[in-house]
C-alpha positions, 0 to 999 in steps of 0.5 A: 440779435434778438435779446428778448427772453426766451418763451417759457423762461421768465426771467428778472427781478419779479421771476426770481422774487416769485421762485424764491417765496416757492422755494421758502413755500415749498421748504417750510412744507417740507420741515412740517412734513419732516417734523410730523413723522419725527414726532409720530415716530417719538410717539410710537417709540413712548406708547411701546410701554403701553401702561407707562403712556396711559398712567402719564396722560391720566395722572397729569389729566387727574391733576387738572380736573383737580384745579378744577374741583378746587375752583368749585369749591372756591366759588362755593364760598365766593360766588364771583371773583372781580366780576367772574363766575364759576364757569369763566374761572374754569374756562380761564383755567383750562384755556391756560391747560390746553396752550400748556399742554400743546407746548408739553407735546411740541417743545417741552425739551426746551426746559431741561437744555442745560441738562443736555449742555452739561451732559456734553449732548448738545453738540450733536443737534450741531452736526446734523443737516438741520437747523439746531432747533428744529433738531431739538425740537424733534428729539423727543416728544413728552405725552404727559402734555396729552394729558394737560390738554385732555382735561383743559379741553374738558373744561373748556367744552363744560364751561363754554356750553354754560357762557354763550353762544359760540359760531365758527369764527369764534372757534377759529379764534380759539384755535388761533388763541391756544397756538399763540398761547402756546409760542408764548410758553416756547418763547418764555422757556426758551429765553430761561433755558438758553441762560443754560448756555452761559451758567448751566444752570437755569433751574432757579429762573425756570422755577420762578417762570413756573409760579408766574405761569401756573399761579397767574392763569388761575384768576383774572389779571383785575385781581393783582395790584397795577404793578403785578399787572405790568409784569404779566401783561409787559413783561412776561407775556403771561396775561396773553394766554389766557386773560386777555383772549377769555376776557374777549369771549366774556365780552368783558373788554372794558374791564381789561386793565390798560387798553380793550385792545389787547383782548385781540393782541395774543397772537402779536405778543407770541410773535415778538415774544417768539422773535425775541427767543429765537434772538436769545437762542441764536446769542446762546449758540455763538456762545456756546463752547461746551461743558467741557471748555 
């Protein structure tokens, strides 16, 4: 008998390595898709109230050219921070914007699941044939972000043009750059809110997340002693949004505390730092018994 496989069916080890990637290929198409039409058909649902959207993208986008003006008037008196000028604080500025906004927009949920926990929502996430995150993830989508990112991206166009010359790998680097700044906002709020599994309750931590997020991005890492340095850099990831990467576009490397080398790290750190939340989330469902157990 002839045991040679059929032609046209391949079979053994390499075959089913290879079917299984375009299974995983073909499945994570498939969430992209799904995630889009949740989160357009969440958009449509918030820009029914047409007036209510527009005042919430601009009152938030208002806030941000605010902190600009403030940076103004700031180097108006003094001319360089640690070696920074007028347009690198605004780029620095409003690079930290724009990853802020991206996250708003995607995942800003994250911050209020102790509300839900409490509430006794959070058990439908459960049920539904997808993974509880995803779920989460498209249940609502917060325009407000449009707003972060209208005016970061502003900011970054105006001081950008005022710096040097940018070519398309630069760009792409950017591109690379928000989104990692981005899933390190996730990872961070993420880690904080999955507290809420075991207290309901992680305002306290969240508001000091906040501070280290919103007033850490507005100067450069070199202004801070060497132990607010390791906090940042190690600890919370927080110079990897902003610092690091703008420090590289300066061309200000050797002025980078601890190593020239993380200037290029952002996109390991939102990695690791996305692994790490995505172990703390898991922890936090085995543990989850509901807010009324």
């Amino acid at each position: 008998m002839d045991d040679r496989p059929a032609r046209g069916r391949p079979v053994g080890p390499c075959y089913t390595e290879s079917s299984s990637r375009h299974d995983r290929r073909l499945k994570l198409m498939r969430l992209v898709k799904l995630y889009w039409m949740l989160q357009m058909a969440n958009i449509r649902s918030r820009s029914a109230y047409r007036l209510n959207f527009f005042i919430g993208i601009g009152g938030v986008g208002l806030v941000g050219i605010g902190n600009f003006i403030l940076i103004w008037v700031l180097t108006r008196r003094v001319p360089e921070v640690q070696g920074w000028n007028y347009y690198q604080l605004i780029f620095l500025a409003a690079l930290f914007q724009v990853t802020h906004g991206v996250f708003i927009i995607t995942f800003q949920q994250i911050r209020r699941i102790e509300y839900i926990i409490r509430e006794g929502k959070f058990d439908r996430f459960l049920i539904r044939p997808l993974n509880p995150l995803f779920s989460y993830a498209t249940s609502m989508v917060t325009v407000a972000g449009f707003g972060d990112m209208s005016s970061g991206l502003i900011g970054m166009v105006y001081s950008g043009t005022h710096l040097h010359s940018w070519n398309a790998g630069k760009l792409l680097f950017l591109l690379l750059i928000v989104l990692s700044g981005a899933l390190i906002q996730w990872a961070l709020y993420t880690i904080v809110g999955c507290v809420g599994f075991w207290t309901y309750q992680a305002e306290g931590l969240r508001t000091i997340l906040n501070a280290f997020l919103f007033q850490f991005n507005q100067f450069p890492l070199t202004v801070y002693n060497k132990a607010v340095q390791i906090v940042l850099s190690f600890v919370l990831g927080v110079a990897f949004i902003s610092y690091f990467p703008s420090a590289m576009f300066f061309d200000k490397q050797a002025d980078v505390p601890f190593s020239s080398v993380l200037v290029y790290a952002p996109p390991v750190a939102a990695v690791i730092m996305a692994a790490i939340a995505y172990r703390f989330w898991k922890l936090g469902l085995d543990a989850y018994k509901g807010a009324g157990s």
